[in-house]
C-alpha positions as CSV (number, residue, x, y, z in Angstrom):
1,X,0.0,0.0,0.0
2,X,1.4,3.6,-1.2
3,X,2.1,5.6,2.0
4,X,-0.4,8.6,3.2
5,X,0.7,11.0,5.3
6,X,-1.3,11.8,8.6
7,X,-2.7,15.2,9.2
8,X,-2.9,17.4,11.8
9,X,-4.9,20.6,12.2
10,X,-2.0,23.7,13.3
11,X,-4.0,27.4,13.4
12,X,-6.6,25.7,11.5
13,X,-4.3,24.8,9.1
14,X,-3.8,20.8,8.4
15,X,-0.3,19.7,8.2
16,X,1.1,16.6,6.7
17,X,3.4,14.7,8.9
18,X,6.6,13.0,7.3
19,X,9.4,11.1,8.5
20,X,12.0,12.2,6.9
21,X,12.7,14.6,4.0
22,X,13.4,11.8,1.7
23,X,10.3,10.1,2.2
24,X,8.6,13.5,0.9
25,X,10.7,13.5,-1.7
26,X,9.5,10.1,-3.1
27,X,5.9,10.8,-2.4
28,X,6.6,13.7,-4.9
29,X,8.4,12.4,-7.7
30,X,7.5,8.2,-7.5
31,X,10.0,5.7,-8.3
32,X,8.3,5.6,-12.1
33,X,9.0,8.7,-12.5
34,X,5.6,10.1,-12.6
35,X,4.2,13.2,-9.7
36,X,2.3,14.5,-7.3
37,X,-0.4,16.4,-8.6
38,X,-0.8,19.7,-7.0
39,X,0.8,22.5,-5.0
40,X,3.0,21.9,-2.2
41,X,3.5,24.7,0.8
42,X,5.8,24.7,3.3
43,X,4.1,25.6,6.6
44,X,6.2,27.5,9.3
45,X,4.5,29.8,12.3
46,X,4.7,32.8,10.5
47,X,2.8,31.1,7.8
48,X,0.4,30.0,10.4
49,X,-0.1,33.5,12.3
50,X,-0.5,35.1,8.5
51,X,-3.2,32.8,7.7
52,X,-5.1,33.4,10.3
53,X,-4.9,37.4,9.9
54,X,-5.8,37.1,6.1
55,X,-8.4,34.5,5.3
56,X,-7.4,34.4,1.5
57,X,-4.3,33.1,2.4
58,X,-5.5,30.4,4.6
59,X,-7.9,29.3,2.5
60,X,-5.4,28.9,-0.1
61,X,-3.2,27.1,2.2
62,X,-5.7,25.0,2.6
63,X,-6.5,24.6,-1.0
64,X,-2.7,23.0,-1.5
65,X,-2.9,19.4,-2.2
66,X,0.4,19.1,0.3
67,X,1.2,21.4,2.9
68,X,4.5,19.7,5.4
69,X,5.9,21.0,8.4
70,X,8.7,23.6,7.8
71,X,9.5,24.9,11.5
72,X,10.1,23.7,14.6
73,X,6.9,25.5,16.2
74,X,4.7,23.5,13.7
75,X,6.1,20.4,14.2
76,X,5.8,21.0,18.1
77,X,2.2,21.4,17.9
78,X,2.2,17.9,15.7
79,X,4.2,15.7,18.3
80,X,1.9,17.1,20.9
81,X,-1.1,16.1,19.1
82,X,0.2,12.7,17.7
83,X,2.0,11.8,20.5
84,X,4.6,10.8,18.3
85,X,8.0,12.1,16.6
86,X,7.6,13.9,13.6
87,X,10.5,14.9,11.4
88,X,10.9,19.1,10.4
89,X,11.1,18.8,6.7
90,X,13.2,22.4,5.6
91,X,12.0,23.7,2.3
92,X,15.7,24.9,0.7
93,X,17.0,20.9,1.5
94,X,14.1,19.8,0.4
95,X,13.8,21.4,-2.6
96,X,17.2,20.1,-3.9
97,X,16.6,16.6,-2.8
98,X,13.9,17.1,-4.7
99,X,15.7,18.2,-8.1
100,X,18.4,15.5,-7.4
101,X,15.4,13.0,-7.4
102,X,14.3,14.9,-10.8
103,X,17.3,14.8,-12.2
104,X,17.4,10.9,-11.8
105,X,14.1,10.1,-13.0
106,X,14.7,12.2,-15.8
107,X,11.6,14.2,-14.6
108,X,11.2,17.9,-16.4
109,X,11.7,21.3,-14.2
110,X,10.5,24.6,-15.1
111,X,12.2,27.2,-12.7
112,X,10.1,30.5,-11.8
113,X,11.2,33.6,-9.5
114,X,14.7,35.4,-8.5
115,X,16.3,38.1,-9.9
116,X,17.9,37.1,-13.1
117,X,21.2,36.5,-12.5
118,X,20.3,34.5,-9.5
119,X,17.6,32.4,-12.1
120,X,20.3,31.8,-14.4
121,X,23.1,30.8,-12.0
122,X,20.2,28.6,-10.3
123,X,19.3,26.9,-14.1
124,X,22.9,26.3,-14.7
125,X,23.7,25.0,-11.5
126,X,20.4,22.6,-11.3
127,X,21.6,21.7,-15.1
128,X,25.4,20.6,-13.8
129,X,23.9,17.9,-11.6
130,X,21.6,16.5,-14.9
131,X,18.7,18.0,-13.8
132,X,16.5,18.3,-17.1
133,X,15.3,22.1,-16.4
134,X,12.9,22.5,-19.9
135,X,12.5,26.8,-18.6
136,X,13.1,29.4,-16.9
137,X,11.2,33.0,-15.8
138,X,12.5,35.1,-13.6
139,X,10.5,36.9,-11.0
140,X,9.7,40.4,-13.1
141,X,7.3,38.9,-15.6
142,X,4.2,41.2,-16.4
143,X,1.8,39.0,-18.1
144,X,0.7,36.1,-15.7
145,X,-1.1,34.6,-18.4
146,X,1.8,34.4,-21.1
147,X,3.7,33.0,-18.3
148,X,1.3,30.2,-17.8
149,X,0.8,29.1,-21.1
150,X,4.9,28.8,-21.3
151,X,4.4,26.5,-18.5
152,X,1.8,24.4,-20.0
153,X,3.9,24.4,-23.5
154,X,7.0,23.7,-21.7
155,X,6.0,19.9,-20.6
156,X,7.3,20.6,-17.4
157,X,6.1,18.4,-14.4
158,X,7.5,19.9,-11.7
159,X,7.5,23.8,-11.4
160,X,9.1,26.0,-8.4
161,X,8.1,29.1,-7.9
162,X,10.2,31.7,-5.9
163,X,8.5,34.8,-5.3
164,X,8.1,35.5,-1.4
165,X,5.0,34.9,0.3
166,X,2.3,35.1,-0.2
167,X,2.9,36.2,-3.8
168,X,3.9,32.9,-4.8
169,X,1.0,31.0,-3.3
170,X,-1.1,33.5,-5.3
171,X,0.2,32.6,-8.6
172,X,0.3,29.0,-7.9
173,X,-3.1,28.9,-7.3
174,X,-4.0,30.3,-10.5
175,X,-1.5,28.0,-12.7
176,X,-1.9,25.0,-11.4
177,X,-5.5,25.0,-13.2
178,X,-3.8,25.1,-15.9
179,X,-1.6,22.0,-15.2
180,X,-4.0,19.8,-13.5
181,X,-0.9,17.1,-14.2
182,X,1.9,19.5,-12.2
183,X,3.7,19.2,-9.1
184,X,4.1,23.0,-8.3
185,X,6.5,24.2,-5.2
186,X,6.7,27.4,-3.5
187,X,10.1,28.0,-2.7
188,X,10.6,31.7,-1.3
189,X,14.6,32.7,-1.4
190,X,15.9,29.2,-1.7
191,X,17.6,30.2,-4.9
192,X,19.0,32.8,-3.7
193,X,20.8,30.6,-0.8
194,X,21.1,27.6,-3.6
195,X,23.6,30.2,-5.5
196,X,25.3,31.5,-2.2
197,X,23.8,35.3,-3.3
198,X,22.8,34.4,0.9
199,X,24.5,32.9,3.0
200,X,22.7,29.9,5.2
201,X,22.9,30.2,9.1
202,X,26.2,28.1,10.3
203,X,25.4,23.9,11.1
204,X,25.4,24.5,14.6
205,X,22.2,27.1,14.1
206,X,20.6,24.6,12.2
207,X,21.1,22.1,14.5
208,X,19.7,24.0,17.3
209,X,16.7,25.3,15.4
210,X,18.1,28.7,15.0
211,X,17.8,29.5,11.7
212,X,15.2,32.6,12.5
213,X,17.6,33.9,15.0
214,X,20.4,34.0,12.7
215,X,18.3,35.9,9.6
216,X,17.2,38.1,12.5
217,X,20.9,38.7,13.5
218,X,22.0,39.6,10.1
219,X,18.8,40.9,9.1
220,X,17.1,43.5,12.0
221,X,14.7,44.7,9.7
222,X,13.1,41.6,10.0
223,X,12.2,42.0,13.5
224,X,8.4,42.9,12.8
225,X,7.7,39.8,11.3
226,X,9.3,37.7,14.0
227,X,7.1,39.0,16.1
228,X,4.4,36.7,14.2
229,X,6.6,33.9,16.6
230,X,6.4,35.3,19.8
231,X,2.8,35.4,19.1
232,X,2.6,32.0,18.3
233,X,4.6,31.1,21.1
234,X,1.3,32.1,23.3
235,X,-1.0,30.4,21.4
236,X,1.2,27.2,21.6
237,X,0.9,28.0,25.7
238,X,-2.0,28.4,26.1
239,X,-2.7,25.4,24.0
240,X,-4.7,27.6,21.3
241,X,-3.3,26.0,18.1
């Protein structure tokens, strides 16, 4: 029997629990090479606290076909529900276990978002390791539309899109019903760190679930959305999520 995830309901929002990253990866792209249908999101508490201040957004959260556990906070809330452990699956490693797994089953990528030089060092990069990346549009397109039907005539089956939140969301909604057939994957800056244009937060930050406070660090402008965690933080306390 083909594994399905379990879900759990986070700030209304319901969260696929994985094991591991590769075991998401596979559910994607199968061993014959054929793919998910749908759009993917990865779910972190800011995502969570944004959803539930904009209702468009949640409901098209919701509308994703897979939505996995891309913070610590989220993946709190799961164990605590499940009673079991549940793996954080992080979008930018996920992304390129994902193209590895594309480039292997020989699986076509169409690359959306970035600024250009970023898009074209991210295409020739992805194109290095044999993945079979069929286009490419950066992230200053006018004409949604045009854009779509270069999708549809590309043959691509998988499509990343990184345009920010919840921007890219936005525009995945609207192609996908276009590409019924499509795995689509919002994938905010992880071109940007792909390329090194920024740098990732050191292991140890990683390790430690950090990786907010080191963007914060070298980042202070940031510190009005991070409050979006400190308000999920009381939520999670008071056992509101």
């Amino acid at each position: 029997m083909a594994f399905q995830p379990v879900e759990v309901s986070v700030g209304g929002i319901n969260v696929m629990a994985f094991a591991s990253m590769q075991q998401l990866a596979s559910y994607i792209i199968r061993d014959d090479g054929t793919v998910f249908a749908g759009a993917a999101i990865a779910i972190n508490p800011e995502k969570v606290m944004k959803a539930q201040q904009d209702p468009q957004l949640k409901q098209i959260i919701n509308n994703a076909e897979l939505r996995y556990a891309d913070g610590m906070g989220v993946v709190k809330v799961m164990q605590k529900k499940l009673g079991q452990t549940i793996q954080r699956v992080p979008g930018c490693e996920t992304w390129e276990a994902l193209m590895h797994r594309a480039a292997d089953k020989k699986v076509p990528v169409f690359l959306v978002g970035a600024k250009p030089e970023v898009l074209q060092a991210t295409k020739t990069k992805l194109q290095a390791f044999g993945v079979p990346v069929v286009g490419a549009q950066d992230g200053y397109f006018k004409d949604e539309d045009a854009l779509i039907n270069q999708l549809v005539q590309s043959g691509a089956k998988v499509i990343t899109v990184a345009m920010g939140s919840p921007k890219q969301e936005l525009f995945i909604e609207k192609a996908k019903k276009s590409l019924p057939d499509a795995y689509f994957m919002g994938v905010g800056g992880t071109y940007d760190v792909f390329t090194g244009n920024v740098k990732r937060a050191p292991e140890l930050w990683c390790k430690l679930n950090l990786e907010w406070a080191y963007r914060l660090v070298l980042q202070p402008s940031r510190i009005k959305r991070q409050w979006n965690l400190v308000e999920y933080l009381w939520l999670y306390l008071r056992g509101k999520l």
